[in-house]
C-alpha positions in Angstrom: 0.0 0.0 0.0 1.0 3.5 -0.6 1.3 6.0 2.1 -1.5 8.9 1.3 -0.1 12.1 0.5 -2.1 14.7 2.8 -2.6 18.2 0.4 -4.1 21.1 1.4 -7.0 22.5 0.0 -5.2 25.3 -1.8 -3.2 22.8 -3.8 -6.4 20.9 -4.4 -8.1 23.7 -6.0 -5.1 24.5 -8.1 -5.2 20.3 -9.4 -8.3 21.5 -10.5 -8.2 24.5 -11.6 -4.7 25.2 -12.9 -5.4 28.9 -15.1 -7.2 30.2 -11.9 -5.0 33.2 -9.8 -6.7 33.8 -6.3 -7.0 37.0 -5.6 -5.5 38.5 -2.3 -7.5 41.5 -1.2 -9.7 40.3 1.3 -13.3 41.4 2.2 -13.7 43.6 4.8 -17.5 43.1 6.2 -18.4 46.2 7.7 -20.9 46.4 11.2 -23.8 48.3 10.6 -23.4 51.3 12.5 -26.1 52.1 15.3 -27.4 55.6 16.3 -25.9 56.4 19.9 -28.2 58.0 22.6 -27.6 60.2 25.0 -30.1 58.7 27.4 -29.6 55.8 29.2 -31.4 52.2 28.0 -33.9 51.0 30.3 -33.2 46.8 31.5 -35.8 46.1 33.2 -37.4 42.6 34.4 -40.6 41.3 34.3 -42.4 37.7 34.7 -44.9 37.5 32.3 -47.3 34.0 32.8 -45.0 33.0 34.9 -41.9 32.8 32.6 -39.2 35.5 33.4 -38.4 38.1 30.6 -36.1 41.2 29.8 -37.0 44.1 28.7 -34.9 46.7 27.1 -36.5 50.1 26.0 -35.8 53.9 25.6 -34.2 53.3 22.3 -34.9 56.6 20.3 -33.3 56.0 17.2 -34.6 54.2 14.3 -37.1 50.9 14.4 -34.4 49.4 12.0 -31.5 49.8 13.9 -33.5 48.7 17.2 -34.1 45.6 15.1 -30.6 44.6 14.5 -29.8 45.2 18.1 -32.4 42.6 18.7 -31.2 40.4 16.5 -27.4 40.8 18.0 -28.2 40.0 21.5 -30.5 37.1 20.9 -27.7 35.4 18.8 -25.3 37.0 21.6 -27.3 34.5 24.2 -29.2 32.1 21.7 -32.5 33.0 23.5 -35.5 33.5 21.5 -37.3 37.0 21.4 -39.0 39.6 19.9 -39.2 43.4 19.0 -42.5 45.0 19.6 -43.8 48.4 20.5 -40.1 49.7 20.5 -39.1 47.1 23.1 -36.7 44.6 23.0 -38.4 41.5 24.8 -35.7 38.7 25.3 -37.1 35.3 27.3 -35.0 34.7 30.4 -33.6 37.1 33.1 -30.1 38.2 31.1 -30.0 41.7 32.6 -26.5 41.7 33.6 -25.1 39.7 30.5 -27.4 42.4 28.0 -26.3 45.4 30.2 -22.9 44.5 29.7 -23.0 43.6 25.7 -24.8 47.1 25.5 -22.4 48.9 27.6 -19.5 47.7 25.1 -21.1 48.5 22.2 -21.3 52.0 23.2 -24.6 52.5 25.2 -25.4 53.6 28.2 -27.9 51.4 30.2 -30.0 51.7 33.8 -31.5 48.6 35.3 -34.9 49.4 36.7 -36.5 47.2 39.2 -34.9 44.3 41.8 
């Protein structure tokens, strides 16, 4: 038997390909930029039929980037929630873990209640 030769991928592709050059510039993906506040974000939590949840609300910028805030911290904590009636509603009690992903994106934040 012989011994298998282990290639990489890159030399793979070029088996295949051999007229191809690759290209080096690299794509830069850029974050979408979100409107800074000068108030503070309101954390709050609530239970709500019996099933803790956090609130986050006070946003005044656009719905749209509220959105994709939304969408940042529930993949942040793989929690399922929702955006409605410019409130972030997040299922679970993730004050402290929210606070402090909003705190290093830029925001400012309060915790209201216990």
């Amino acid at each position: 038997m012989k011994p298998e030769t282990v290639t990489s991928l890159e030399d793979q592709l070029k088996n295949l390909f051999p007229e191809h050059e690759p290209s080096k510039e690299t794509e830069i993906t850029e974050e979408p930029t979100i409107w800074l506040q000068d108030d503070p974000l309101l954390c709050k939590y609530e239970k709500r039929k019996g099933k803790p949840i956090t609130i986050i609300e006070g946003y005044n910028g656009a719905d749209k980037d509220f959105k994709i805030l939304a969408k940042e911290i529930k993949q942040l904590l793989s929690v399922g929630g929702s955006f409605k009636n410019e409130q972030i509603i997040i299922q679970g009690d993730y004050r402290d873990k929210i606070m402090q992903f909003l705190k290093d994106k830029g925001f400012s934040v309060k915790r209201v209640g216990g």
